[in-house]
Biopython code that builds the backbone (N, CA, C, O; Angstrom):
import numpy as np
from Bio.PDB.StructureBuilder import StructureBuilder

atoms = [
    (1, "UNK", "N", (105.990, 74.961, 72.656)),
    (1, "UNK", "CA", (107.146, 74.152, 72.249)),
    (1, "UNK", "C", (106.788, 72.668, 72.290)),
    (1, "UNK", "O", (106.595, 71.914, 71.336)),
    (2, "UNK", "N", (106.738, 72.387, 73.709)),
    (2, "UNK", "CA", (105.645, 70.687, 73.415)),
    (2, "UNK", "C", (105.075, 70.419, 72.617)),
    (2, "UNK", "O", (105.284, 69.353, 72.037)),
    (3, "UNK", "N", (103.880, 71.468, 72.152)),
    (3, "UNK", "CA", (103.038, 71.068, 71.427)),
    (3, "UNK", "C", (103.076, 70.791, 69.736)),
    (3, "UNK", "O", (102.329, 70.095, 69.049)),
    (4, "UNK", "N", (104.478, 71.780, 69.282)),
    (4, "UNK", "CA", (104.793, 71.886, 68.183)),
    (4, "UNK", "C", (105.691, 70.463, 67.918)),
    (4, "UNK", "O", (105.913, 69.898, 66.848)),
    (5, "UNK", "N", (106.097, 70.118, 69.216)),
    (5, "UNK", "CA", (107.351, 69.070, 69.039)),
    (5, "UNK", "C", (106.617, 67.598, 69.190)),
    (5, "UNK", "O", (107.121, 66.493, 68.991)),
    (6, "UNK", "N", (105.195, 67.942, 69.628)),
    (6, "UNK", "CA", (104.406, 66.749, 70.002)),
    (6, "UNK", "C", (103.951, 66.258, 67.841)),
    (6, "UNK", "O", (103.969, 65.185, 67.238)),
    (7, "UNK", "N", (103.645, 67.594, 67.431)),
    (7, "UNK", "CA", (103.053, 67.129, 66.423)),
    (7, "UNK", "C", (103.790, 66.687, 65.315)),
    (7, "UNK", "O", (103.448, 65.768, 64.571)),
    (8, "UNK", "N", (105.195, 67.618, 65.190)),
    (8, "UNK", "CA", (106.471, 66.813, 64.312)),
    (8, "UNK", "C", (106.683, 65.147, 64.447)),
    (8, "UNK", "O", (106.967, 64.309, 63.591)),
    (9, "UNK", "N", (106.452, 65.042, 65.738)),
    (9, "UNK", "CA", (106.912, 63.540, 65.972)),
    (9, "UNK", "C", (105.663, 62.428, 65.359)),
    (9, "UNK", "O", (105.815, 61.309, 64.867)),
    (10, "UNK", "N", (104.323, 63.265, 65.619)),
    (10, "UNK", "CA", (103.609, 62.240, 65.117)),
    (10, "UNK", "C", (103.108, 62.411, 63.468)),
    (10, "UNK", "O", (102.214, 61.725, 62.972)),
    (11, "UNK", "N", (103.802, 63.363, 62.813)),
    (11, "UNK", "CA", (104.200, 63.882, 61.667)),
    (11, "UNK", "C", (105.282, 63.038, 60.927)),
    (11, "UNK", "O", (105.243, 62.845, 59.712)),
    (12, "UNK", "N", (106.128, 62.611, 61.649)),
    (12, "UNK", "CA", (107.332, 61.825, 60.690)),
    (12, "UNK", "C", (106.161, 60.564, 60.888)),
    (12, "UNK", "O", (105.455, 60.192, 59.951)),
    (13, "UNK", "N", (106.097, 60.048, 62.113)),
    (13, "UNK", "CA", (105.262, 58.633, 62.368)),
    (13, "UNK", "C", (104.569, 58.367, 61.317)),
    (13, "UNK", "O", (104.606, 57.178, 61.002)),
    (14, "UNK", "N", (103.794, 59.209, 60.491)),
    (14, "UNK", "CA", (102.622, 59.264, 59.742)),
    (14, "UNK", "C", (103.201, 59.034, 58.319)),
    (14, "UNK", "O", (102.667, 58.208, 57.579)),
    (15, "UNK", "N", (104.243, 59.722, 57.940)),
    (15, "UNK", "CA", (105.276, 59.999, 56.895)),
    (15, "UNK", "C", (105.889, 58.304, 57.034)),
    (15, "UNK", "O", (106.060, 57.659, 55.999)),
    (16, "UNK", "N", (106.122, 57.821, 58.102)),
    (16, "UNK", "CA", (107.199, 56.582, 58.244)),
    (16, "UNK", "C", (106.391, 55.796, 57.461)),
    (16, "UNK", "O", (106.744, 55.196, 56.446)),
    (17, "UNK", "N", (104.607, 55.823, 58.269)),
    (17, "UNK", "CA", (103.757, 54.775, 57.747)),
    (17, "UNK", "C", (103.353, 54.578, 55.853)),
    (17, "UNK", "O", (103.251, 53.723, 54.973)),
    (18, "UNK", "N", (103.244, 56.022, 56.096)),
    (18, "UNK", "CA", (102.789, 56.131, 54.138)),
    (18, "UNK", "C", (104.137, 56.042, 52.886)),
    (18, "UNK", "O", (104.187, 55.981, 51.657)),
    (19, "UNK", "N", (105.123, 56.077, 54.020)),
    (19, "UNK", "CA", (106.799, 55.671, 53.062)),
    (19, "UNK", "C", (106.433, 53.722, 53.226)),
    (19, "UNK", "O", (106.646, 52.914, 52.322)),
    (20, "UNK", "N", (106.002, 53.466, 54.267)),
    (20, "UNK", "CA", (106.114, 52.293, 53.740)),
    (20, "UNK", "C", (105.224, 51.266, 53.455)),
    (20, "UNK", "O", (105.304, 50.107, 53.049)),
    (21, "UNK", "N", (104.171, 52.199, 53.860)),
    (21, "UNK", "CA", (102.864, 51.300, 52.380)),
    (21, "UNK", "C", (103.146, 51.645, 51.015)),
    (21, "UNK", "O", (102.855, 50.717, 50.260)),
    (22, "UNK", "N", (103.583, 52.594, 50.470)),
    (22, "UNK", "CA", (104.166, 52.770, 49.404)),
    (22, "UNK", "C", (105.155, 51.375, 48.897)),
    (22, "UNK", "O", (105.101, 50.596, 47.945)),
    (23, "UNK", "N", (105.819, 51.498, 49.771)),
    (23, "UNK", "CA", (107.375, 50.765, 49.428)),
    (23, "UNK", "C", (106.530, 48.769, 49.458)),
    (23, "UNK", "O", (106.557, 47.824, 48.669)),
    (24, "UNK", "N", (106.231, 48.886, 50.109)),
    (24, "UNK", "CA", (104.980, 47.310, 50.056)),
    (24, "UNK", "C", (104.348, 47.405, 49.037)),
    (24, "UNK", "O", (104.194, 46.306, 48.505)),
    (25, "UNK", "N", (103.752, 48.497, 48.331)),
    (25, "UNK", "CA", (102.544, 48.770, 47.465)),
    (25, "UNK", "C", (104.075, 48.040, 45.947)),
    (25, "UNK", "O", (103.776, 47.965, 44.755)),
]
sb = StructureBuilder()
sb.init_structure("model")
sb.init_model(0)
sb.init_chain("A")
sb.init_seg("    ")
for serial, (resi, resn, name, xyz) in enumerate(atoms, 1):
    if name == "N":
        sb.init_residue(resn, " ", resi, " ")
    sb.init_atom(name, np.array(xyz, "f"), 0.0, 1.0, " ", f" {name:<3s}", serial, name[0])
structure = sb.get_structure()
C-alpha cells in the first residue's frame, strides 16, 4: 500500500512538472 501510494504521488509530481513545461513551452 505505501509503496503503491509512494509512487502515485511521485507520479502526479512528474505529470505536475511536464504539464508545466508544456504550458511555458
Amino acid at each position: 500500500m505505501n509503496g503503491e501510494g509512494a509512487r502515485s504521488s511521485e507520479t502526479v509530481k512528474v505529470s505536475s512538472i511536464v504539464l508545466g513545461c508544456e504550458t511555458v513551452k
